[in-house]
C-alpha positions as CSV (number, residue, x, y, z in Angstrom):
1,X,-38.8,-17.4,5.5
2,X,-39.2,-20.1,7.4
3,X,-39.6,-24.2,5.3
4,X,-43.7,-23.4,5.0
5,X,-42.7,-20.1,3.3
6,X,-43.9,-17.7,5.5
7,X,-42.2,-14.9,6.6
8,X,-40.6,-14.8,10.1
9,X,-41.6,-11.1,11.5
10,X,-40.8,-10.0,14.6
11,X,-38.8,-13.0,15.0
12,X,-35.4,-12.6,17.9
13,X,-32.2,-13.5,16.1
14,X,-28.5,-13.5,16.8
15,X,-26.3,-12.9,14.0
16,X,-22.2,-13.8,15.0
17,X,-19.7,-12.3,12.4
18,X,-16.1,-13.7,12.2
19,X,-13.9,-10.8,11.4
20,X,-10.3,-9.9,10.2
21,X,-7.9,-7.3,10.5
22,X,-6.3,-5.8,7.3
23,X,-3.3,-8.0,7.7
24,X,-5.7,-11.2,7.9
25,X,-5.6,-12.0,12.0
26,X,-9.0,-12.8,13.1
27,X,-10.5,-10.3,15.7
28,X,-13.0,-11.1,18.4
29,X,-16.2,-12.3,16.9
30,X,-19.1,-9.8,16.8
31,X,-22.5,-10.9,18.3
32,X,-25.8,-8.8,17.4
33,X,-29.8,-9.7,18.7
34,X,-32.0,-7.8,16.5
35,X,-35.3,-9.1,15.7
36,X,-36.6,-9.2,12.2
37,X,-38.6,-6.5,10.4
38,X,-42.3,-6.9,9.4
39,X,-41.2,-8.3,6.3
40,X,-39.1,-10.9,7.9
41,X,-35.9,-9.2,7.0
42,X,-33.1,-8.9,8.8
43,X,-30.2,-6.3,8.0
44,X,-26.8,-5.7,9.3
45,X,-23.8,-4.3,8.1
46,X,-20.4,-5.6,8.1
47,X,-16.9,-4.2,7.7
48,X,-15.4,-5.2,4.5
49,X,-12.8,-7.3,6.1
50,X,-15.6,-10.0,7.6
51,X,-15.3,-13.7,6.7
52,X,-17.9,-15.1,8.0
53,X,-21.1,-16.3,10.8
54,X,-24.3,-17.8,11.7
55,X,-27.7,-16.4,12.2
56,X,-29.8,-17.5,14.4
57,X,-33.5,-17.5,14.2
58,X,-35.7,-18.3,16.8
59,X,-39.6,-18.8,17.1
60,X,-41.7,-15.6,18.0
61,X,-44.7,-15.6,19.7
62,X,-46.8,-15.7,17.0
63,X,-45.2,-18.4,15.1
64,X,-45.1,-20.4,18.4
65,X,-48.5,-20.9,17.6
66,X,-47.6,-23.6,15.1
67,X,-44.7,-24.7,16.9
68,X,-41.7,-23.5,15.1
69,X,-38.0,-24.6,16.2
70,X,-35.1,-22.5,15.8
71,X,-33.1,-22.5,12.7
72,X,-29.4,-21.6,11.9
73,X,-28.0,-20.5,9.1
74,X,-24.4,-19.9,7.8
75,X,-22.9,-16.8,6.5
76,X,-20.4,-16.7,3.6
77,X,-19.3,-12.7,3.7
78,X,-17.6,-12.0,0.3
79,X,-16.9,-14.5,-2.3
80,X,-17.5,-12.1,-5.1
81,X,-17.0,-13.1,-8.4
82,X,-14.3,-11.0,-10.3
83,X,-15.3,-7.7,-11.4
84,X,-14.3,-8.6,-14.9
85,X,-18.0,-10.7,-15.2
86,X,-21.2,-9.6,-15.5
87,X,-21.8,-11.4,-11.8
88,X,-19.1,-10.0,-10.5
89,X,-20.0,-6.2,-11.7
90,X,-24.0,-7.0,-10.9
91,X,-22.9,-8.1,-6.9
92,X,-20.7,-4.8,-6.9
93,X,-23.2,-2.8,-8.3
94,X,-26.1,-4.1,-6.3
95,X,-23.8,-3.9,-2.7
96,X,-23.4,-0.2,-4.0
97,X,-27.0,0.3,-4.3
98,X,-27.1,0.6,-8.3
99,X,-29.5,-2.4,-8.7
100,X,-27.9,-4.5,-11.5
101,X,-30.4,-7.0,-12.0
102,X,-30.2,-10.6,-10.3
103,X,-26.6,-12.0,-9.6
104,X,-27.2,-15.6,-10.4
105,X,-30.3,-16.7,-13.0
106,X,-32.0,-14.5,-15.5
107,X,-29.7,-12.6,-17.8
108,X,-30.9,-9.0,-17.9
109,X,-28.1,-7.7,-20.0
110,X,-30.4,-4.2,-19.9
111,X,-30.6,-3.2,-16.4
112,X,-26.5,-4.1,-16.1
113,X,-26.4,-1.7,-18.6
114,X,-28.4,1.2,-16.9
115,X,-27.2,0.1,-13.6
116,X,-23.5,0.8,-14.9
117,X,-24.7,4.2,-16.8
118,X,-25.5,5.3,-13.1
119,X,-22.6,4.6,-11.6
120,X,-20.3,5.8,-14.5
121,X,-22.6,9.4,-14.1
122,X,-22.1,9.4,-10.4
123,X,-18.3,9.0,-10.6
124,X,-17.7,11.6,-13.3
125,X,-16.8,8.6,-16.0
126,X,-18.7,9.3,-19.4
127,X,-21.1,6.6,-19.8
128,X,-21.0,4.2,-22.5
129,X,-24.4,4.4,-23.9
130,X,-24.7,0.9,-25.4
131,X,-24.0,-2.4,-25.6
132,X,-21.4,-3.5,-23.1
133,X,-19.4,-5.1,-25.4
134,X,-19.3,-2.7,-28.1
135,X,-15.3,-2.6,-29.2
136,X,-15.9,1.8,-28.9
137,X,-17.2,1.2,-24.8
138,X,-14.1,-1.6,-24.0
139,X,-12.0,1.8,-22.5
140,X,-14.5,2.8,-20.2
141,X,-15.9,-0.6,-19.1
142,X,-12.6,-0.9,-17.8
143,X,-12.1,2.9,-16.2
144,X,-15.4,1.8,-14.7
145,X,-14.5,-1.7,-13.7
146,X,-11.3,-0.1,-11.6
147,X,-13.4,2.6,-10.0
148,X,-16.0,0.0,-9.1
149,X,-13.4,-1.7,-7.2
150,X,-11.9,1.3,-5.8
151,X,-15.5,2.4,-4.7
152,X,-16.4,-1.0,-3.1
153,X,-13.5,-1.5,-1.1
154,X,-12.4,-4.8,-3.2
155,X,-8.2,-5.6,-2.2
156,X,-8.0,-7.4,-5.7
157,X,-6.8,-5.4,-8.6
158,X,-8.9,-5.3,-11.8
């Protein structure tokens, strides 16, 4: 979205990543062009062991029009709060696909909740069916928070 809020479609990018080896030793940095999606969206994975980059976002044609400049961006990979908060359980779950509600913001203790039923169902862990910080569910919140971690590739321990 560019600073008039419209999307940037079709728009050319660059995206660097800065990445690591297990052992912490930066590698090569990666350079992609891919140009944004209809929606203005631009989507790339990275391995879990990236740091960080910049994206780069040029004019397209269209938006040359109006006489757009190209913008940069920084890229903070990771950062995750720890899994033992309700932001750091909604980014995990979210990354994962289970959509958790928003990470930062509005409280929706509800869709955690059904977010966290679907990944305790998918990983053979009974669910809790209820509030999350019901003394009865404390056991397999945490089962759940160390498979989480185990699932999302996290090096911390719970």
């Amino acid at each position: 979205i560019d600073r008039w809020d419209h999307a940037l479609h079709d728009a050319p990018c660059w995206f660097r990543i800065d990445d690591t080896d297990d052992k912490g030793n930066r590698k090569a940095p990666i350079a992609v062009y891919k140009l944004t999606d209809p929606k203005g969206l631009f989507e790339f994975s990275v391995t879990r062991t990236a740091v960080e980059g910049e994206l780069e976002v040029q004019p397209s044609a269209e938006s040359e029009k109006v006489q757009r400049r190209k913008e940069k961006f920084d890229v903070l990979v990771g950062g995750l709060d720890p899994v033992t908060t309700d932001n750091g359980l909604r980014a995990r779950l979210n990354n994962l696909g289970y959509y958790a509600g928003l990470i930062e913001g509005f409280d929706d203790r509800e869709q955690l909740r059904w977010a966290l039923e679907e990944f305790q169902f998918d990983h053979g862990i009974k669910p809790q069916n209820g509030d999350l910080v019901d003394d009865k569910n404390l056991a397999k919140i945490a089962a759940t928070r160390k498979k989480l971690v185990e699932v999302h590739g996290d090096k911390e321990p719970v």
